[in-house]
C-alpha positions in Angstrom: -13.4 -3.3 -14.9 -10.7 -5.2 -16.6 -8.5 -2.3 -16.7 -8.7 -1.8 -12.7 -7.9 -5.4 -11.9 -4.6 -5.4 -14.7 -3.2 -2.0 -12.8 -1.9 -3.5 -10.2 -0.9 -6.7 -11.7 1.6 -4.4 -14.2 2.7 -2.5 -11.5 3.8 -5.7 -9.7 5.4 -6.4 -13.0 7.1 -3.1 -13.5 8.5 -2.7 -9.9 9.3 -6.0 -9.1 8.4 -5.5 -4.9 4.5 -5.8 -5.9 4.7 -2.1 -6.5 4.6 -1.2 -2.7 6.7 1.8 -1.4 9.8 1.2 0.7 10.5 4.2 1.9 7.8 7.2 2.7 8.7 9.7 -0.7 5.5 11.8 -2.0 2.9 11.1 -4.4 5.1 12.3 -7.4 8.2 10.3 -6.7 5.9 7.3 -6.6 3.9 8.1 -9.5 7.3 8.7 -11.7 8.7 5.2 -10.2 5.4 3.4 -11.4 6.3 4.3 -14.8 9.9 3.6 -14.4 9.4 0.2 -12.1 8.2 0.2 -8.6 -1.3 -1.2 -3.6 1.8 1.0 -6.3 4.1 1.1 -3.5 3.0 4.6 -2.0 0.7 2.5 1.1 2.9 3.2 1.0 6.5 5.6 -1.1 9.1 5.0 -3.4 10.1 2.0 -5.1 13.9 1.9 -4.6 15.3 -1.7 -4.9 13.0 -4.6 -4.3 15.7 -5.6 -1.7 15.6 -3.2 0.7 13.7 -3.3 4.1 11.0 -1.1 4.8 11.2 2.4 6.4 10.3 2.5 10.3 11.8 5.7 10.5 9.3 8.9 8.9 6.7 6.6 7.9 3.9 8.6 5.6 0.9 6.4 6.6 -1.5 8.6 4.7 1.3 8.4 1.6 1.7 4.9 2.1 -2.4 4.2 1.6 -3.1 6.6 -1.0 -0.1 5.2 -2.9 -1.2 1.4 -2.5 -4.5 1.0 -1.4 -6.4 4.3 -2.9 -7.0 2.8 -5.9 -8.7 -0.3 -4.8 -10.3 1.5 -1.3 -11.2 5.0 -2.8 -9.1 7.8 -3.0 -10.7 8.8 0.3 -10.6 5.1 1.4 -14.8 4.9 2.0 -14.4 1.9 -0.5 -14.4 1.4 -4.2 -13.4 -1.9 -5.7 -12.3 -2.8 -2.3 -14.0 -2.4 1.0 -14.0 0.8 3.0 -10.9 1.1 5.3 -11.6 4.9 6.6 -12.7 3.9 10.1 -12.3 0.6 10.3 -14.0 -1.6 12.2 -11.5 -4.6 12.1 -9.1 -5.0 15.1 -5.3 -4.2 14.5 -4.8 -8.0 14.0 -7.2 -8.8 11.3 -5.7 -5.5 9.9 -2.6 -7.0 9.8 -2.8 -10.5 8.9 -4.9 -9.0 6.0 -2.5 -6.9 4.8 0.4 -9.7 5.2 -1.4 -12.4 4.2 -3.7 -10.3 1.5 -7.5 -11.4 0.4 -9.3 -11.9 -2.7 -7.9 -9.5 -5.3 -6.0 -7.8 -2.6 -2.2 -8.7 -2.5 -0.4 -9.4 0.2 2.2 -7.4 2.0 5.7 -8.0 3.2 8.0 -7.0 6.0 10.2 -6.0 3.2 7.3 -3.7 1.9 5.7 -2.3 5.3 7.8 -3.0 8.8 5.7 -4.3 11.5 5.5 -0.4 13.2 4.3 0.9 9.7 1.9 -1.6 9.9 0.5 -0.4 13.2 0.7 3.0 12.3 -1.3 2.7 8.8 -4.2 1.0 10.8 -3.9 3.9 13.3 -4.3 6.4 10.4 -7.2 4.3 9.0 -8.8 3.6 12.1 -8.7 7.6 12.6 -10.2 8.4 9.3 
């Protein structure tokens, strides 16, 4: 148990941007950048400077969740350490002012890590699921 709650803190530690992708690369670019610096960023994909803004343009919301939320949510995202988010039942607004604002163990997210329209489109994947 201890182990799943320290991941993400040393990812946030390694990549410096809370381990949240910037940009919307694949599973293997973000898993190569965790080790090299950069929910875990794949909600999201690839950890390129903590400075840079967040992709609008080909957003990977499916990326995007499996690299920063499967591991807390499931890799299926029915819920594991974290509550279910396949199918939500919140409204797009608690969706987001969770994500931006974070809760419990779950950190929070910023415009620099997910644009406002990859927000809406990550709860339109999730709401799908």
């Amino acid at each position: 148990m201890i182990v799943l709650l320290l991941i993400p803190l040393i990812i946030h530690l390694a990549t410096g941007n809370g381990g949240v992708a910037l940009t919307g690369g694949s599973e293997e670019e973000e898993s190569s950048e965790e080790s090299s610096g950069g929910e875990g960023g794949g909600e999201e994909s690839s950890e390129e400077g903590g400075g840079e803004q967040a992709s609008t343009g080909d957003f990977d919301a499916e990326g995007f969740a499996r690299d920063n939320c499967a591991s807390c949510h499931g890799q299926d995202f029915s819920g594991g350490m974290g509550p279910a988010l396949a199918g939500t039942s919140l409204d797009e607004a608690t969706f987001t002012e969770t994500v931006r604002k974070g809760k419990g163990s779950m950190p929070a997210f910023s415009q620099d890590q997910i644009a406002d329209e990859d927000l809406t489109a990550l709860y339109e994947f999730m709401a799908g699921q």
